[in-house]
N, C-alpha and C positions, 0 to 999 in steps of 0.2 A: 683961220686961227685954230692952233689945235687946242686941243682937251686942256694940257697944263699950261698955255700961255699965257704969261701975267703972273705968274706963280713967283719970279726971283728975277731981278734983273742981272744974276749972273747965271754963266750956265748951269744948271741943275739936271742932269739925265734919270727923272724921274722913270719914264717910260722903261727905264731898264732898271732902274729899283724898282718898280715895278712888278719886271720878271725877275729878279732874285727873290725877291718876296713868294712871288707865285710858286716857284722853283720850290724854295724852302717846304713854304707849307702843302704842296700839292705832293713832295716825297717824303716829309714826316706825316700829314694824314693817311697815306698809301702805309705806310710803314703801321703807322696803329690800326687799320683797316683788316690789314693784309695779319697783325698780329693780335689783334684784340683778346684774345683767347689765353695769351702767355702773358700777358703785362701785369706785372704784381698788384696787390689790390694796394699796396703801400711800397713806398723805397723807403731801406732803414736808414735811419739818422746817420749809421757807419758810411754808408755807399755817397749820401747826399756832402757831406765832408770831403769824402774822397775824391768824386766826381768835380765838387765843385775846388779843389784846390790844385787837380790836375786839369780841370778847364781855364782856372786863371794861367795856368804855365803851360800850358800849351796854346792858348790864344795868344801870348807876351810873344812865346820861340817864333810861332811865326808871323805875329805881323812886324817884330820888332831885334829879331836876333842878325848880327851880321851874317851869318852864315845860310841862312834861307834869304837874303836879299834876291838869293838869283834866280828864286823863283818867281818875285815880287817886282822886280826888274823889268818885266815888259808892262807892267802896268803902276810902274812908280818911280820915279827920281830921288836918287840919295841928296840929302840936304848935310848931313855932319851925323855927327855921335853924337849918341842921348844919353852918357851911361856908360856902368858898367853893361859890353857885354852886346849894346843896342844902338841904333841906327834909328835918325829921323828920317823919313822921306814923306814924299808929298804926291798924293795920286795924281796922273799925270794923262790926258786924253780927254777925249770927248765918247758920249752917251757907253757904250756897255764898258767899254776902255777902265772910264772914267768912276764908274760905277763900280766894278772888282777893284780899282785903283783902292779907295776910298774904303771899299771891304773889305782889303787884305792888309792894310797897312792901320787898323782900327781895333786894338785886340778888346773892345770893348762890342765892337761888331760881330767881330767871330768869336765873340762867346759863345752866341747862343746856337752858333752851326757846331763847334764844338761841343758843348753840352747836347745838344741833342745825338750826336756821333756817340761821345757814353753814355747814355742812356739807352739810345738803341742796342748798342753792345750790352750792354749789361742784361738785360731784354734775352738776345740772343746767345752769346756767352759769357756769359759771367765772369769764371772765372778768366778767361784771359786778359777781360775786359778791365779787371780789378788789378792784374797785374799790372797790365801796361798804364794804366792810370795811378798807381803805386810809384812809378818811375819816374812820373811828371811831376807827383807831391812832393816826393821826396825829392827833387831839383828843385822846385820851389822853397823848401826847408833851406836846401843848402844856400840857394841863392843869397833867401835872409841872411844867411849866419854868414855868410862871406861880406856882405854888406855891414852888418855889426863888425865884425873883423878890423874891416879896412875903417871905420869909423875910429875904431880905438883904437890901432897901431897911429892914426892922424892926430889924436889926442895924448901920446906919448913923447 
């Protein structure tokens, strides 16, 4: 009997969430490790906005835009359209397969690898970091406002 059996009577590839986990935190503690010395004693209320409204649009593009599908494709199955713009699919495989499946297609899961990608950036460059996270908010704005749009052209 291994370690997680009994854990779910359907498959669960714990053992490789597992090392995503590990993965994660073993290269953002090296990261704060390896930078402890530059890491602001605060991020401004500006950055934290910013950050986090280019983390929701950038976690959405890719676990959920048509057009990164084909990155998502070795470890996911198209199910239909979710949306403007977005694709349902369903992680697809067994233990690590299954595991990225689950991760890439979950923009609530790759939040937090996103968020920690700007944050390191920001860390490290700032200003580029501000820009290119600038790009994402402001798709995120537009996205709204195209949604509002089609909402009230439908109610005309």
């Amino acid at each position: 009997m291994g370690l997680f059996s009994g854990y779910s009577r359907e498959h669960r590839p714990l053992g490789s969430y597992a090392l995503l986990a590990t993965a994660f935190n073993a290269g953002l503690g090296a990261f704060v490790a390896k930078r402890r010395n530059d890491l602001p004693e605060r991020i401004e209320p500006y950055d934290l906005v910013l950050m986090g409204a280019a983390t929701h649009k950038l976690s959405r593009l890719i676990a959920k835009d048509r057009v990164t599908s084909a990155f998502r494709a070795p470890f996911a199955r198209y199910e239909g359209s979710a949306g403007p713009a977005e694709v349902s699919e369903e992680p697809r495989g067994t233990g690590m397969r299954l595991a990225i499946g689950e991760l890439v297609t979950c923009p609530f899961c790759l939040g937090q690898w996103v968020a920690a990608g700007f944050m390191c950036g920001l860390v490290t460059a700032p200003r580029p970091t501000r820009f290119v996270a600038s790009i994402f908010a402001t798709l995120g704005v537009s996205d709204a406002l195209q949604v509002v749009y089609k909402a009230g052209q439908e109610q005309t």
